[in-house]
C-alpha positions in Angstrom: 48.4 122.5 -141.1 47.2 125.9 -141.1 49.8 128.7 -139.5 50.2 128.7 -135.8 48.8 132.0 -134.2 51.4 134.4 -132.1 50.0 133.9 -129.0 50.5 129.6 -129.8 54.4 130.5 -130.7 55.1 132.6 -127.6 53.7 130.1 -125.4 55.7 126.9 -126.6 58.5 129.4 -126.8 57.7 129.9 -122.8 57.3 126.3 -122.1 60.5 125.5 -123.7 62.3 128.2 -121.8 60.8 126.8 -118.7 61.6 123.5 -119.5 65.4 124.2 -120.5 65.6 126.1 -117.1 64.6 122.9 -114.9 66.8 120.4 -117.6 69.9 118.8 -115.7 71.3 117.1 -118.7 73.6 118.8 -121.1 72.0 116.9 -124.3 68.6 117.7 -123.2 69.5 121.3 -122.9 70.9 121.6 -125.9 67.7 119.6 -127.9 65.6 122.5 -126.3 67.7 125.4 -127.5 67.4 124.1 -130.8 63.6 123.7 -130.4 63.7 127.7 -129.0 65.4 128.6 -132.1 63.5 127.5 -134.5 60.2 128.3 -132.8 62.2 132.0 -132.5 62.6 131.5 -136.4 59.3 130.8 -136.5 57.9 133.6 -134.7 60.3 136.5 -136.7 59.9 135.1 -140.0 56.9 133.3 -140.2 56.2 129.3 -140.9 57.4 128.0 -144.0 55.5 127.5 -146.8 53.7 123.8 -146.8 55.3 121.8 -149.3 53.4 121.3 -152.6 53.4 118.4 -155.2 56.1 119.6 -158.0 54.9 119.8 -161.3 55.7 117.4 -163.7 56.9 118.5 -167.0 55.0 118.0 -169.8 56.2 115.5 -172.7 56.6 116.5 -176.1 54.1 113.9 -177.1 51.4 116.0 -175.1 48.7 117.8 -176.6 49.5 121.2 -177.6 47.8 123.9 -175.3 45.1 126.6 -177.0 46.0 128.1 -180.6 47.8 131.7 -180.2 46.2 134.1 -182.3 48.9 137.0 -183.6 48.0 140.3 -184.6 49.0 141.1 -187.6 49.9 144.9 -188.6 47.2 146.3 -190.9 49.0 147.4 -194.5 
């Protein structure tokens, strides 16, 4: 999912406000100030990074990778 724009953030951020305003119940209220903070979170610092496949380590059975040519000092 590619990063949300600032003007998408600030408007959930609004519709959440509005919604926590008009909220009778006590859970509910709290479940949206959560939501605010971490669309707050969001908005300061930016969306995480998307998660990535971790690498898998190589065996020591595998193939070895390209030869490394040293240089030598001339004598």
């Amino acid at each position: 999912m590619p990063p949300r724009t600032a003007a998408q953030i600030l408007a959930e951020w609004h519709d959440l406000a509005r919604q926590r305003d008009e909220a009778s119940d006590d859970e509910l209220v709290a479940a949206i100030t959560q939501r605010i903070e971490l669309v707050r979170h969001e908005y300061i610092v930016g969306s995480p990074p998307e998660p990535t496949e971790p690498i898998e380590p190589t065996s020591p059975d595998a193939a070895p990778g390209p030869p490394i040519q040293m240089r030598l000092p001339l004598t």
